[in-house]
Structures are given as structure tokens and as C-alpha cells.
C-alpha positions as CSV (number, residue, x, y, z in Angstrom):
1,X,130.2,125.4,106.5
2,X,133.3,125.4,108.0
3,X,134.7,123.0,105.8
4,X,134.0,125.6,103.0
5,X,136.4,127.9,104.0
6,X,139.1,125.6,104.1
7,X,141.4,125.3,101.4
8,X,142.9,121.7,100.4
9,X,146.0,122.0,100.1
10,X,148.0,122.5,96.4
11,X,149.1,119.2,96.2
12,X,145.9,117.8,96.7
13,X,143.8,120.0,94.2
14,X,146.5,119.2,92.0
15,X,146.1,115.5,92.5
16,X,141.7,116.2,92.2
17,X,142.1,118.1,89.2
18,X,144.4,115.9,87.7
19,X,142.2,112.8,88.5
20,X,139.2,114.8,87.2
21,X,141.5,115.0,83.5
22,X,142.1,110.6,84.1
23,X,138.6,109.6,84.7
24,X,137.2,112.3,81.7
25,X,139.9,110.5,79.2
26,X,138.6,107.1,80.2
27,X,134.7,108.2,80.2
28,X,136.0,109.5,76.6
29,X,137.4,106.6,75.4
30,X,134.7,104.2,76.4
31,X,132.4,106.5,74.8
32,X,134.0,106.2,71.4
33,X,136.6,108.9,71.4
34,X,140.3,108.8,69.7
35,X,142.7,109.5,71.7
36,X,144.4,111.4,68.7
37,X,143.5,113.0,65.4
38,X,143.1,109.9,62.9
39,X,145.7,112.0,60.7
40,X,148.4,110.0,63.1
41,X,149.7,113.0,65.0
42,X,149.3,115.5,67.2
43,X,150.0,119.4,66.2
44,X,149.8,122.1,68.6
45,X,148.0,124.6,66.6
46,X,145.4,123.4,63.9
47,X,144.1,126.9,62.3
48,X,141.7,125.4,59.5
49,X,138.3,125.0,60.3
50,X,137.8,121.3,58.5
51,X,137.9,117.8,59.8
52,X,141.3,118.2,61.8
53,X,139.1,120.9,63.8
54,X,138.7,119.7,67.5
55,X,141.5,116.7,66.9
56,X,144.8,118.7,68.3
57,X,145.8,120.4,70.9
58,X,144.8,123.8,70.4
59,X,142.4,125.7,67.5
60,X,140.4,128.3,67.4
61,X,137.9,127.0,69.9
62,X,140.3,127.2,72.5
63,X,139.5,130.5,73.0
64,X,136.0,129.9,73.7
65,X,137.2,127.4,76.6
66,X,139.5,130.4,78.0
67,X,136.8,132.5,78.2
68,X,134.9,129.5,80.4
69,X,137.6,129.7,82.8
70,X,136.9,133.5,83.1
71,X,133.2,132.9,83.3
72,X,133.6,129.8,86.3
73,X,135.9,132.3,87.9
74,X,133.3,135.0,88.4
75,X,130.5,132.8,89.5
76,X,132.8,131.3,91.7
77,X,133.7,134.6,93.0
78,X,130.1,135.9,93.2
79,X,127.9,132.6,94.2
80,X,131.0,130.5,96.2
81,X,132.7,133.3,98.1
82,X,132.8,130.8,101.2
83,X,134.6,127.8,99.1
84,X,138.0,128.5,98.4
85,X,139.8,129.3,95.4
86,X,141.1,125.4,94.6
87,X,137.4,124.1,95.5
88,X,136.2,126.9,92.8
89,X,138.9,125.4,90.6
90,X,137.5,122.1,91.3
91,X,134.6,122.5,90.9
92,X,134.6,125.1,87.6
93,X,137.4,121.5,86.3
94,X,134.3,119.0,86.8
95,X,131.9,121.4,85.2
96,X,133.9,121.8,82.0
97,X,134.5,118.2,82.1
98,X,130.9,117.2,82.2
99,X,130.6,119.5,79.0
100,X,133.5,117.8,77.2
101,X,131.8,114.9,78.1
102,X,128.0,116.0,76.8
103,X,129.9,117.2,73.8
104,X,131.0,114.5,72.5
105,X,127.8,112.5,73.2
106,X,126.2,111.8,69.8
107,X,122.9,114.0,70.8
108,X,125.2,117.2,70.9
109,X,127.8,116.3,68.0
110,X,124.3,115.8,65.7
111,X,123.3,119.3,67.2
112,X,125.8,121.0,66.3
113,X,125.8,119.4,62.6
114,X,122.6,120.2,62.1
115,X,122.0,123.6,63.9
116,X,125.5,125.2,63.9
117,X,128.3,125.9,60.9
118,X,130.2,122.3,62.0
119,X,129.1,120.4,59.5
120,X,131.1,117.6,59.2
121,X,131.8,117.9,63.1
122,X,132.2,114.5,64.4
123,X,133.4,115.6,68.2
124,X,136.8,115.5,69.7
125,X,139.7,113.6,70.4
126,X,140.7,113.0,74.0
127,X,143.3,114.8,73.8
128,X,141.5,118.2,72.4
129,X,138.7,117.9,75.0
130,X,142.1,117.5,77.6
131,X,143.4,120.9,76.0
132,X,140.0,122.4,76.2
133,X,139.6,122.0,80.1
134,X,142.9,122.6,80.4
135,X,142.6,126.4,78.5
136,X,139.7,126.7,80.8
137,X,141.8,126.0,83.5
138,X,144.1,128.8,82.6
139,X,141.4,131.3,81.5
140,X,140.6,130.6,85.4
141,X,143.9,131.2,86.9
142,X,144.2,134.4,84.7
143,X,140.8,136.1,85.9
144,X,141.6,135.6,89.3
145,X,145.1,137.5,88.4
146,X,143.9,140.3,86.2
147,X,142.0,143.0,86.7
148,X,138.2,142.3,86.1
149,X,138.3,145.1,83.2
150,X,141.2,143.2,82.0
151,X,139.4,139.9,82.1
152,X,136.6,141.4,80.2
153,X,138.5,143.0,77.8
154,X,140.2,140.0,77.0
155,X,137.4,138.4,76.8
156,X,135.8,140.6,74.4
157,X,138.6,140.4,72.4
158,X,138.7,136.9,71.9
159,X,135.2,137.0,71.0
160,X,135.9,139.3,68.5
161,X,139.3,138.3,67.3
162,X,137.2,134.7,66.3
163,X,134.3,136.4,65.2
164,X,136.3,137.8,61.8
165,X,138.7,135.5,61.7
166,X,136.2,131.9,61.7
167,X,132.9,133.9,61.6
168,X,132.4,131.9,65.1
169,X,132.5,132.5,68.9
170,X,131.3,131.2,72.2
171,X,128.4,133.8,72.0
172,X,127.4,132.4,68.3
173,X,128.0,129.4,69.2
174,X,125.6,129.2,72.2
175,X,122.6,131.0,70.4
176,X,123.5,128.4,67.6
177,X,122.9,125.4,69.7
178,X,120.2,126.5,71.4
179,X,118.2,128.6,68.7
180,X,119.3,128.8,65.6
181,X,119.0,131.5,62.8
182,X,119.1,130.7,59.5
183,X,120.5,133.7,58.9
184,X,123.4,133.6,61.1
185,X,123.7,129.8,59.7
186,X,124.3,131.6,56.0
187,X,126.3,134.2,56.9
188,X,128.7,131.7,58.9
189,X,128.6,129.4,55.8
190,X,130.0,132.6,53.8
């Protein structure tokens, strides 16, 4: 596995993982998906957890996708030693990418109306499942950076910071979807 070891060069992971964010906005579209909020513009930040949720650039669940990028960077450090760092980022890029995709699919969005606290979800925009991957992106370039106590600390904190702020988190979120409690359901509902 020779090839493994090798590293592409910048420039070309650039140009992957930038293909990678092309041909998941076109799978996006096809599927359904507006490009933008159907408000008619894009904010950066959209704090309220309503129907602009998961239409702009960054919410609340972008945290979630930043802690992806910490959790693709240890596997990739643990189970991919071999592979270099830009085919970890590659492939952690087309992982997250399948997810937007599967997201968005109408057998997750009704999921997640029916098991989770996202009622009136209706899935993203293109360009929020683009932030999403791209905030995993950087969750990735910072736990290969940081200390590992650092990237579980902030980790932990972003689980926590979201957990009393939206009563909601990657960890809830994840035990929602895949077996839900009424009585987290209630408590999340206020």
C-alpha cells in the first residue's frame, strides 16, 4: 500500500474536496433541495430554532458538524495511519457528504419529524448542507492541530454549550434518530 502513504499534493486535495462540495450541490439540487432559504436571502448566523433552521449558513447545528470533523480525524488517526492526512480529509469530506445527502432524503427528514424535536424540519438548503461539511472540514483541521485533550474539551463543550442553550446535541440527536425516548422528546419540547 504504497500508494497509501503517499500524499496528493495540496492543490489536488483541494481540487477533490472541492469537486466533492460540486457534485454534493448538484446531487442536492436534483434531489429537491433550494439552493437558499425561501426567505430570499442568506444570513450567516440563524440562532432560532424554527423553519429558517438548517436554511443559512451557520446555526446551531453547526456545532454538531465541527465535532464530525473531530470524530473523522481520530478514526482517521487510529484506523488510516498509512493514508495520509489529505486522503483522511478526503475521505472524512465524502463521508459527511454522503450524510448531507441521506439527510435530506425524505426517509430521514420524516425521521427526524417524527422521532426527534424538528418538527416542522423539512431538510436543508444546499447551501447549509455546504456549510455543514464545510464546519466539519474545519472541526478536522483543528483536531489535527490541538491537543487531543483540547479537541475533547472542545468538544464537550459544544455539546454542552447546545445542550442548555437548544436543549439539543449531536449525542441527543443520534439516540433520537435511532431510539427515541419519549421522555427526552418532552423534555426537548419544553
Amino acid at each position: 500500500m504504497a500508494w497509501a502513504r503517499k500524499s496528493p499534493s495540496r492543490t489536488c486535495a483541494a481540487v477533490t474536496t472541492l469537486a466533492i462540495l460540486l457534485v454534493t450541490a448538484a446531487i442536492l439540487f436534483v434531489m429537491g433541495r433550494p439552493p437558499i432559504c425561501s426567505c430570499g436571502y442568506v444570513a450567516l448566523w440563524h440562532g432560532a430554532i424554527d423553519a429558517g433552521n438548517s436554511q443559512h449558513l451557520l446555526d446551531y447545528y453547526s456545532a454538531s458538524h465541527l465535532i464530525h470533523g473531530f470524530l473523522f480525524y481520530g478514526a482517521g488517526f487510529l484506523l488510516l495511519r498509512r493514508f495520509s492526512v489529505s486522503l483522511r480529509l478526503i475521505l472524512a469530506t465524502l463521508i459527511e457528504a454522503g450524510w448531507e445527502l441521506l439527510e435530506n432524503s425524505p426517509m430521514v427528514i420524516d425521521r427526524y419529524r417524527t422521532a426527534t424535536m424538528a418538527l416542522g424540519y423539512t431538510g436543508d438548503s444546499i447551501i447549509n448542507s455546504l456549510s455543514d461539511i464545510t464546519c466539519m472540514m474545519i472541526g478536522f483541521a483543528l483536531a489535527r492541530r490541538l491537543p487531543i485533550w483540547a479537541t475533547i474539551a472542545a468538544a464537550v463543550a459544544l455539546e454542552l454549550v447546545t445542550l442548555a442553550l437548544i436543549r439539543d446535541n449531536l449525542t441527543l440527536n443520534i439516540v433520537m434518530l435511532l431510539w427515541p425516548l419519549e421522555g427526552i422528546r418532552q423534555w426537548q419540547a419544553g
